[in-house]
N, C-alpha and C positions, 0 to 999 in steps of 0.2 A: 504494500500500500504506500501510496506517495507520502511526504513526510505533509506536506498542506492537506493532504485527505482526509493525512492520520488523525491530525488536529482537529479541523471539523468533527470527525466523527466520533473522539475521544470526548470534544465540548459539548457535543450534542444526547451522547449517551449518560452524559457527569450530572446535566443538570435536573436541578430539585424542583417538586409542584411549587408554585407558587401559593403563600399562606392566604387563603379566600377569608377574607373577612364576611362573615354570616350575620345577616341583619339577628337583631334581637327579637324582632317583633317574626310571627307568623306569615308566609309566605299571603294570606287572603289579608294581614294589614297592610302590607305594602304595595299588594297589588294593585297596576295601574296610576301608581302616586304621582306619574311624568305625564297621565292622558288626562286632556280635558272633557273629562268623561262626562256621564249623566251627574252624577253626584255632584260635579266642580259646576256643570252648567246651573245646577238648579241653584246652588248658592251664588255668583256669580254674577246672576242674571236675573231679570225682575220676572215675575210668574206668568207676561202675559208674553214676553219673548222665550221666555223659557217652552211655553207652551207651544209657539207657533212653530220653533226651532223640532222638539219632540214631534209634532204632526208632519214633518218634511223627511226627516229623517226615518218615521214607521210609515210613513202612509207612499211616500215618493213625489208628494206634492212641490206644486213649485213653489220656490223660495220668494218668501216675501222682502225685496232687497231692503225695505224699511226699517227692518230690524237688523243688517248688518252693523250699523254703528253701536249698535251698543253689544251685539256679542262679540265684536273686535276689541273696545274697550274691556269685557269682562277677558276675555281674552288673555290681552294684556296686563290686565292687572294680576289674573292669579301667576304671569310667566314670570313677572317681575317680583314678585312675593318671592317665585324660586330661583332668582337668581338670574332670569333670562337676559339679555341685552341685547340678542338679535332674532329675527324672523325670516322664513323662508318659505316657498311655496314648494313643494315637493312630490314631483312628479313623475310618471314613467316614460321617457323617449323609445324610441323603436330600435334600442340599444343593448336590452336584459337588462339594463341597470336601472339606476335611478338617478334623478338630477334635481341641483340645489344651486340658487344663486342667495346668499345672506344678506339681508339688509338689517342697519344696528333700529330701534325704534327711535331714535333721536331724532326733533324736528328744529330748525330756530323757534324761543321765543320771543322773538320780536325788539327784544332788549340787548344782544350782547351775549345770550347764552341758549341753552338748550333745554328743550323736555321731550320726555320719553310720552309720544304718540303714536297712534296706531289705529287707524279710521276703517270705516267700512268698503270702501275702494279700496286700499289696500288687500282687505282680509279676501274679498270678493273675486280681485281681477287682478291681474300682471301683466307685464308683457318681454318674455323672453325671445332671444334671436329664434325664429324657428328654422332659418335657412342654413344654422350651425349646430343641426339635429340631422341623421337620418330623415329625409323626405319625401323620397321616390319622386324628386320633382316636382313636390306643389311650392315649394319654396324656390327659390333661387336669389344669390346672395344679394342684390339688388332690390331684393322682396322679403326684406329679412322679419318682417312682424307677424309676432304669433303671439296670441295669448295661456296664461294661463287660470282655469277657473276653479274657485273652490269645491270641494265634494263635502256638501255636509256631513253624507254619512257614516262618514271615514274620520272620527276623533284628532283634531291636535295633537300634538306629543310634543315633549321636550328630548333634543340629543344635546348634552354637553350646556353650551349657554344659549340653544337657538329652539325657537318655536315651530316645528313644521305642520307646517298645514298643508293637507292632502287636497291636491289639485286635476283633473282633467288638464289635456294641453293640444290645442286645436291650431290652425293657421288661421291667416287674417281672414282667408276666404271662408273659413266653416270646419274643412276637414280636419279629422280628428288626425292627430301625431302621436301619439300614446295607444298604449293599451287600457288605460281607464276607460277612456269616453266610450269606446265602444262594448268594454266588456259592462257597464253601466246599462248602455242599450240592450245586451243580449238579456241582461237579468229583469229589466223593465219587462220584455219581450216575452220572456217567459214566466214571469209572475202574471202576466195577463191571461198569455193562453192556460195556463193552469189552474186558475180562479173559476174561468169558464166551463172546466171540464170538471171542477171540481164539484161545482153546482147539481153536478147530478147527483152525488149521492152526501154533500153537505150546501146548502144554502146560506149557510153563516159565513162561510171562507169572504176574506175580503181581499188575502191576500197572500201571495205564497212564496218561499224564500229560497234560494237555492246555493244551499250549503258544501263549505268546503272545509276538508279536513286533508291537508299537505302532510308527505313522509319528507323528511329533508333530509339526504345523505351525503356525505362529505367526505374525505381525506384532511389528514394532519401529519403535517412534514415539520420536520426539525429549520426553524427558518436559517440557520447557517448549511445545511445541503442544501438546501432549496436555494438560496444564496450563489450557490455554487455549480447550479446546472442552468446553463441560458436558456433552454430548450421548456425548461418548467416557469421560468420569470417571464420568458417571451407570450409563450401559446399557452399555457394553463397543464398542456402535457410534457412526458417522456418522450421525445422522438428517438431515441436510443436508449438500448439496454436492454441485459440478457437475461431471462426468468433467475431470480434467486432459488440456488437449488430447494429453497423452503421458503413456500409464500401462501395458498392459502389449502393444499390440498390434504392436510391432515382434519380439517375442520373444527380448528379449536378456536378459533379466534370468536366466532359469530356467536353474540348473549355469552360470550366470557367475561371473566372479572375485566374490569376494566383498570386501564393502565393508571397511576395515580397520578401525574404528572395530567393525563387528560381527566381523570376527572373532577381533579380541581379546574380546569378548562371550563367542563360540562355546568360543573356550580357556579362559576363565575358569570358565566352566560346565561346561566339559568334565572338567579338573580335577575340581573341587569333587561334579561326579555319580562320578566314577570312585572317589574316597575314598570315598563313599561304596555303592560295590557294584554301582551301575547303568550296568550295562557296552555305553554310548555309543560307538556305530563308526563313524556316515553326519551328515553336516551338509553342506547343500547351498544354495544361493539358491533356491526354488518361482517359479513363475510370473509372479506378482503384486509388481509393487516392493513394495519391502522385506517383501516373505514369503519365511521361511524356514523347512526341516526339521531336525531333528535324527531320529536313528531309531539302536535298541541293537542287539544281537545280540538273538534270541530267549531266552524265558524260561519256567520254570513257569507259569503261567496266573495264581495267585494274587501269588507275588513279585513278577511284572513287571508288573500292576496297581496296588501299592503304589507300582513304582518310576514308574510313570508318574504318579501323584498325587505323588509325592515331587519329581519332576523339573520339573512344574510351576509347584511352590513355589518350587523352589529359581531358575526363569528369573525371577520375577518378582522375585526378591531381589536376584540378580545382574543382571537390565539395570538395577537404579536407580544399582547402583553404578559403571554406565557411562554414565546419563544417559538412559535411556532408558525406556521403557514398556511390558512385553509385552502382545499384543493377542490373546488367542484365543478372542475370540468368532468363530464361524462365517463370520459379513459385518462386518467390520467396516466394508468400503469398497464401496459399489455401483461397481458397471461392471468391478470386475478380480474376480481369485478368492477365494472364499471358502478358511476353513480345514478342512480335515480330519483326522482319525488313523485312518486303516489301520488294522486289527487283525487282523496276518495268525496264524491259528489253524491248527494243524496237534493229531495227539495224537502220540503216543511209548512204549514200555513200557519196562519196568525190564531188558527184556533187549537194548536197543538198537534195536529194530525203529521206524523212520518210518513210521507205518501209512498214511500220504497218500503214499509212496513206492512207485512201481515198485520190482518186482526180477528176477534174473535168472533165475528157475524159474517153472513156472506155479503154484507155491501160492503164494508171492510176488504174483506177477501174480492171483491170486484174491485174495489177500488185499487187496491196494491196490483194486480193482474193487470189492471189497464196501464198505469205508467211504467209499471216492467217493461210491458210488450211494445207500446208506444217509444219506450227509450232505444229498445231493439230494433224497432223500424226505424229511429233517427240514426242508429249506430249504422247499421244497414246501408241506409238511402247516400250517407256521406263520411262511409270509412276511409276513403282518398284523401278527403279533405282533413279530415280527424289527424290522419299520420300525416297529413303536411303541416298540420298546428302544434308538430311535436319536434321535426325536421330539422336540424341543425348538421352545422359541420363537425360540430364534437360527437351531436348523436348519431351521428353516424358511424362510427367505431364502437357505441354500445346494442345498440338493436340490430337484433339477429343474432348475436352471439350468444352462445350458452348460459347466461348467467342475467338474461333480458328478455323483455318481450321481444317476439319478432316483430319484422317489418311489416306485417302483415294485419290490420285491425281485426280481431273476432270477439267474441265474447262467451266466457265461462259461466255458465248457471248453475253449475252442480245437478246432483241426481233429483233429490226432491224437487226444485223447480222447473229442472225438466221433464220431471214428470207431469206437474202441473200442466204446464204447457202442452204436452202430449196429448194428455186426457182432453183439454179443452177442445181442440185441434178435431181429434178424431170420436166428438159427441156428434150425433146426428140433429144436423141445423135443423129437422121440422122440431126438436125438441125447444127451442127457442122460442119460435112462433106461438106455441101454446102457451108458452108459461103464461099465467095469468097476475102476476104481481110480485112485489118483497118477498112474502110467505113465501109461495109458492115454489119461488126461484133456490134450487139447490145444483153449488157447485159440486158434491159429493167427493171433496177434497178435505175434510177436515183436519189433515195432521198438519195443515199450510202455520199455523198460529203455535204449536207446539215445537216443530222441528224446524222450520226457515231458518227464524231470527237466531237460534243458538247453536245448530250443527251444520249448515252448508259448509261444506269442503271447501279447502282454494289450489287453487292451479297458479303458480308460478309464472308459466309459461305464458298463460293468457293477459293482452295488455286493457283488457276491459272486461272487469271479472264481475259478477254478482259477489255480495261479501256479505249477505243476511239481511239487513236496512240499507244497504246502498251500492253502490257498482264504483271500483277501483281501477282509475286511468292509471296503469301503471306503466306505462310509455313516456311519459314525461322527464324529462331529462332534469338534471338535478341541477343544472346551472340556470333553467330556461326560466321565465319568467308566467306561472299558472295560468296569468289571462290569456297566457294566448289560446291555451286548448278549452278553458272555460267558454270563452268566447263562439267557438264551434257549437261545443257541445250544448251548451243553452240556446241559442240559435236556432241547433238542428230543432231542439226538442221543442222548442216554441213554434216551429213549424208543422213541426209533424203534427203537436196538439190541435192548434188551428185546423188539419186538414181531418185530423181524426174527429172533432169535434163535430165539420160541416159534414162527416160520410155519414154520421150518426143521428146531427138533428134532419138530414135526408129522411131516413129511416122512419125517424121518429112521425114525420108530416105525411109520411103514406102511411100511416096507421100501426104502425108497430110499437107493441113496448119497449120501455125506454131502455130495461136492464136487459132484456132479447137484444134490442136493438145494437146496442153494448157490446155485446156476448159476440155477437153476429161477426162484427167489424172485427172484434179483436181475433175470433179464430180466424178471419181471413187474412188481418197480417202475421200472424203466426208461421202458416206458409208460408207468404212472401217469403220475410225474413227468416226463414230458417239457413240460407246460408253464411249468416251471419253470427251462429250459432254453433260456437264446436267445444269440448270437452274435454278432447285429447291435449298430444302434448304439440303444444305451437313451437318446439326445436326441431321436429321432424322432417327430413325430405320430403315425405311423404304427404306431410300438410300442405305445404308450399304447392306440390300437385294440385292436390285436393283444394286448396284454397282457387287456383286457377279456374279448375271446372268450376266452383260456384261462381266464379264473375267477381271476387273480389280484388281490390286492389293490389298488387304483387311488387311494383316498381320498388327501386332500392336505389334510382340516382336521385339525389337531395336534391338538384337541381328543377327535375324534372316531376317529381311529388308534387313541390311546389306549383307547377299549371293546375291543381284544383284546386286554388284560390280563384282561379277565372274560369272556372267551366262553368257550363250557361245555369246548371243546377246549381252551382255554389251563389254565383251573382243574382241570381233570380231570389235564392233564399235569401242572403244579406239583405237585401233593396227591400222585399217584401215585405219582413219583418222591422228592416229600418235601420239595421243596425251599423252596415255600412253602406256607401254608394260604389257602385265600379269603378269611378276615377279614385276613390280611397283604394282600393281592393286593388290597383294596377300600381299604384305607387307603392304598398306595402308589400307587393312582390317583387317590383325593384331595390328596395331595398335588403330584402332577403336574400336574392341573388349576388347584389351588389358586396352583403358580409358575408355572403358564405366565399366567392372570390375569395377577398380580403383576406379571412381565416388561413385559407388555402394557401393564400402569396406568404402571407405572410411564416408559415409553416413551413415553405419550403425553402423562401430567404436563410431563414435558423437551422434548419436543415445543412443547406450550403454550405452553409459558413463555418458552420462547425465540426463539418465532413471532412473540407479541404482544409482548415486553418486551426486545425485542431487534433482530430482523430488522425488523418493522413501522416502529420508530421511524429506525432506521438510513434505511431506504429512503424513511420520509418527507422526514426529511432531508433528504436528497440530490434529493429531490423539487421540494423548497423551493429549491433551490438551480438548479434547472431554469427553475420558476418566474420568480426572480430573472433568472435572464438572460434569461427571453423578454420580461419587462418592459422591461429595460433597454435590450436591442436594439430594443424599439418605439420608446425616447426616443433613439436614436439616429439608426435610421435612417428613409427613407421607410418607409408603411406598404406597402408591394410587396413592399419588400427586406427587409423586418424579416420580414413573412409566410415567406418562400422562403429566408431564413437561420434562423427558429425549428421548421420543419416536425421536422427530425429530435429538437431536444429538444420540442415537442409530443407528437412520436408516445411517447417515454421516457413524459413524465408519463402521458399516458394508461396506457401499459404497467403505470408501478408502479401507478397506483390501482386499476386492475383487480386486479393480483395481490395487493396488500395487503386489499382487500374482500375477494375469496374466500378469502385466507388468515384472514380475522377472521372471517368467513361458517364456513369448514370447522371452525376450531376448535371456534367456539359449537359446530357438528353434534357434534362431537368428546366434547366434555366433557358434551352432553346423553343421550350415547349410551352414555357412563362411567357417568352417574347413573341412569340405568334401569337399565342392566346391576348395577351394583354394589346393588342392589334387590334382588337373585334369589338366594337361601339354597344354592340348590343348586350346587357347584361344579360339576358338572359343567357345568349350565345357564350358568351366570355365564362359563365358558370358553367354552361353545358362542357366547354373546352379545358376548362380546371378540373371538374371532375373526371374526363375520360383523359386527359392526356398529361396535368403534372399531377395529379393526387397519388397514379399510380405508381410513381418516383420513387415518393415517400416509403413505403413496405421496400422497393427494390433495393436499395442506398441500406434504409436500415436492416436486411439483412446481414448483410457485410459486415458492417460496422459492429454490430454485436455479435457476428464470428471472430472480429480482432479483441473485444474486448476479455474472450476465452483463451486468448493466445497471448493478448500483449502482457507483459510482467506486470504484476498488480503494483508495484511501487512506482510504476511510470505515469497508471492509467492515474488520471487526474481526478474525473469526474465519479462522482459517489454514486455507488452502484446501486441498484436495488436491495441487494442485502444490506443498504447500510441506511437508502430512501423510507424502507418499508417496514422494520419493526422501530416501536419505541420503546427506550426502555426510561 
């Protein structure tokens, strides 16, 4: 090992957990103490703002601007109670991240000096550059205004000394440039059509919520190796390096004790999310050394979006201050697991009802039957689009692999629910016709309330599973940001309702019963969708077939996924429901294309660079050094024995010059294949070209390179290798 290696990785093993100082109070007193929550509003604020503010935030009514001045005042006053000095609007660009410009609250008073104000145009409206955002073109830099707008129903917070308040973030023209505003629309969109469908068997529903509960998985690296490999500071992953003879195939690591250095980590973060409002339950060790979960109680669909962009931030702040480095690109590390986030999605009404829930009657038991099947037929009608809302260039190295959903969208139900579905399916439709009422009407399913909600099995393998109360998007990539697949998936579902609703009140106007009527529709899409529908294992070859004969989506270039953001069924669904328009929808696949490029360029530049200016000269090196001693052992010994003592460093040098040529060989192909491609005006083209002609570089080069790393003398190789990346101790 190199004597700078050695160091690193002597520092990185030496060091102690950091002493987590533990509040004294109970994790439910301090919870939330940084959010301007219900509790802060109602003191804060006078009863009849306070009021109008609570009716915008449950109801989704429009905001009365009249009352901004003084919830910005109340605002301000409890942030400056704690300390605050600045305020920010804090928003999502079309970037995974998050963005923040701070302003201090200071205004002139008119005298000489200054006071701390903070108005309702302020709290209300902003205007950041939008033309220095990701914007598929509605911007351009000459046309740089965009605004940003408050989201009530997204709480305040305090980070550090500054107030954020959660924003929507549109251009001067209308269109949205975030993922709030529209995933805002998909939930409006679906809380509508789901009220309407709701009516059939509750009349009180006023309103229905569509909940989300995030797995968030991660890596944690020692920040000095991390430090120490361009390849992880650049791109978020390894582009080199050779499996550690020991990484995750003993299966000891996953719900193992956890490392104590990490989980003082875990408490410290734990903390720090709970002051802040985002109510953290599950932390566990995952699969992959040093891969771990954290995961909250479920939440609003919009809220717990923000908390998981929020919580993201917040791990990367907190592992530096333990010395560490969080990792959530998808693959960071070939050969063990990649990372995910779950996005298990259920909805809910204002009147308590789990609509992804059995219950104990059969309107109950119809009602749960109908938004299963209805979610099936949205899963169905736009699985194309589903996996292009999951789509990245990092996810792309995790789906399909062993240890991930495939590329493929289906969906798990397990055996009781499929059974359900069966029987429905294959009941003779004049039995419908006759039922005469509620009474009358029997599903002769009764074990649905007993055995759903607490035994359905799960399948791994599947990236859209039933899970007992609600179905697990388990495709989603763990760096990506929720709304994006949220946004489909409420969507689809708000469409399909709307359309399931209108085949039904059809029904209902020729004379048939309402719960026949019901019945009728639903075992018709049953069939449809059954190829949407599979239980096996989604690793299979044999699925991938099978997956073809039923017609679903199979594609696996990133590039090209993404065209179901414009296929006429995709755009016809956005428009329809309202969520986006096609001149949005054409610029947000410019931009996807446009990062996924970028990722690509920018992978293989690091690549390059540290092929030729780096590994190559190391390996010559050591080459030389080969060399040296097979000289030397000629002037030593006879030429017999010199031969039959040099054969094994002979066979090295040949090894490295081979591997060093084709690694000098692939590059050239590499960078001549950047500069054609980076030729071609059209993004979409220029993605299509990066994925088929430099992505494939990448794998070629790293072959090589981590055959020299087997070979070159461990005290030469520089870069810290996976046995030193991947366990902490």
């Amino acid at each position: 090992m190199s004597t700078l290696r050695f160091k690193m990785v002597e520092e990185a093993f030496s060091k102690k957990p950091s002493n987590v100082e533990l509040p004294a109070e109970r994790p439910s007193e301090y919870y939330a103490m940084y959010v301007f929550n219900r509790e802060k509003m109602f003191k804060y604020l006078s009863a009849e703002v306070y009021a109008k503010l609570i009716n915008v935030i449950d109801t989704g009514s429009a905001l009365d601007r009249s009352i901004a001045d003084e919830v910005a005042a109340g605002k301000k006053k409890w942030a400056v109670e704690m300390g605050v000095t600045h305020y920010t609007h804090w928003f999502a660009p079309l970037t995974e991240g998050t963005a923040e410009k701070h302003d201090s609250f200071i205004e002139h008073d008119g005298k000489g000096g200054v006071i701390e104000e903070f108005s309702g145009k302020l709290l209300v409206q902003q205007e950041p550059d939008a033309s220095s955002f990701p914007n598929g073109g509605i911007r351009n830099t000459f046309e740089a205004r965009g605004y940003s707008a408050w989201d009530p129903s997204s709480p305040a917070f305090i980070v550090d000394d500054t107030l954020c308040i959660p924003t929507i973030f549109i251009a001067y023209t209308g269109e949205s440039l975030d993922y709030k505003a529209p995933l805002l629309k998909a939930l409006r969109a679906v809380d509508k059509a789901a009220v309407d469908v709701c009516h059939y068997f509750n009349p009180d529903v006023r309103k229905v919520f569509a909940n989300l509960g995030w797995e968030q998985e991660y890596f944690l690296v020692d920040e000095g190796l991390y430090a120490a490999r361009p390849d992880l500071l650049l791109t978020g992953r390894t582009l080199m390096g050779h499996d550690s003879a020991k990484n995750q195939q003993l299966e000891d690591h996953y719900f193992g004790a956890i490392p104590t250095r990490v989980a003082a980590f875990m408490k410290d973060l734990e903390i720090e999310a709970l002051k802040l409002g985002i109510p953290v339950k599950t932390r566990h060790n995952e699969v992959a050394p040093n891969q771990f979960e954290l995961a909250p109680i479920f939440e609003e669909c919009n809220l717990a979006n923000d908390h998981n962009m929020l919580i993201m931030s917040l791990m990367r702040k907190i592992a530096r201050n333990h010395g560490f480095r969080v990792l959530l690109h998808e693959k960071p590390f070939k050969g063990v697991n990649g990372s995910g986030k779950h996005n298990n999605w259920s909805l809910g009404t204002d009147t308590g009802l789990a609509l992804m829930s059995p219950g104990k009657d059969f309107t109950s038991n119809l009602r749960f039957v109908t938004f299963v099947v209805n979610t099936l037929m949205a899963v169905y009608k736009h699985n194309g689009l589903l996996k292009a809302s999951i789509m990245s260039a990092s996810s792309a190295h995790r789906l399909g692999a062993n240890e991930a959903p495939p590329a493929i969208i289906s969906s798990f139900l397990g055996k009781q629910l499929s059974a359900v579905l069966r029987h429905i399916e294959e009941s003779e439709p004049e039995s419908f016709q006759s039922l005469g009422g509620k009474t009358g009407m029997k599903l002769d399913i009764p074990q649905i309330p007993e055995i759903l909600v607490d035994n359905t099995d799960r399948n791994r393998t599947s990236p859209f599973a039933f899970t007992g109360n609600r179905f697990e998007f388990r495709a989603a990539g763990a760096e990506s940001n929720c709304a994006s697949a949220m946004i489909v998936l409420n969507t689809a579902m708000a469409e399909q309702l709307k359309e399931f609703k209108s085949v039904v009140d059809e029904r209902i106007a020729a004379g048939e019963e309402t719960f026949s009527a019901i019945l009728g529709v639903i075992r018709e899409y049953i069939r449809i969708c059954k190829p949407i529908h599979f239980d096996g294992n989604g690793y299979s070859d044999e699925w991938k077939e099978e997956a073809k004969r039923r017609g679903l989506d199979c594609e696996t270039s990133v590039p090209l996924i993404y065209d179901n953001y414009l296929s006429e069924e995709s755009v016809r669904m956005f428009e329809k429901t309202g969520v986006m328009t096609r001149k949005e929808l054409e610029a947000r696949n410019e931009v996807k294309w446009e990062t996924y490029t970028k990722k690509i360029q920018i992978e293989a530049r690091v690549l390059g660079d540290l092929a030729l200016n780096h590994i190559v000269p190391v390996a010559t090196k050591y080459q030389s050094t080969l060399i040296d001693n097979v000289y030397k052992m000629h002037e030593i010994f006879p030429k017999e024995k010199a031969d039959k003592l040099t054969v094994r460093n002979l066979e090295l040098i040949e090894a490295i010059a081979t591997h060093t040529a084709l690694i000098k060989e692939h590059v050239d192909n590499m960078i001549e294949a950047r500069k054609v491609a980076n030729r071609i005006s059209d993004e979409r083209e220029k993605a299509i070209a990066y994925h088929d002609t430099v992505f494939p570089w990448l794998d070629e080069i790293r072959s090589h390179i981590d055959e020299l790393e087997l070979i070159v003398d461990d005290q030469m190789w520089t870069l810290p290798k996976y046995r030193e990346l991947l366990f902490i101790r």
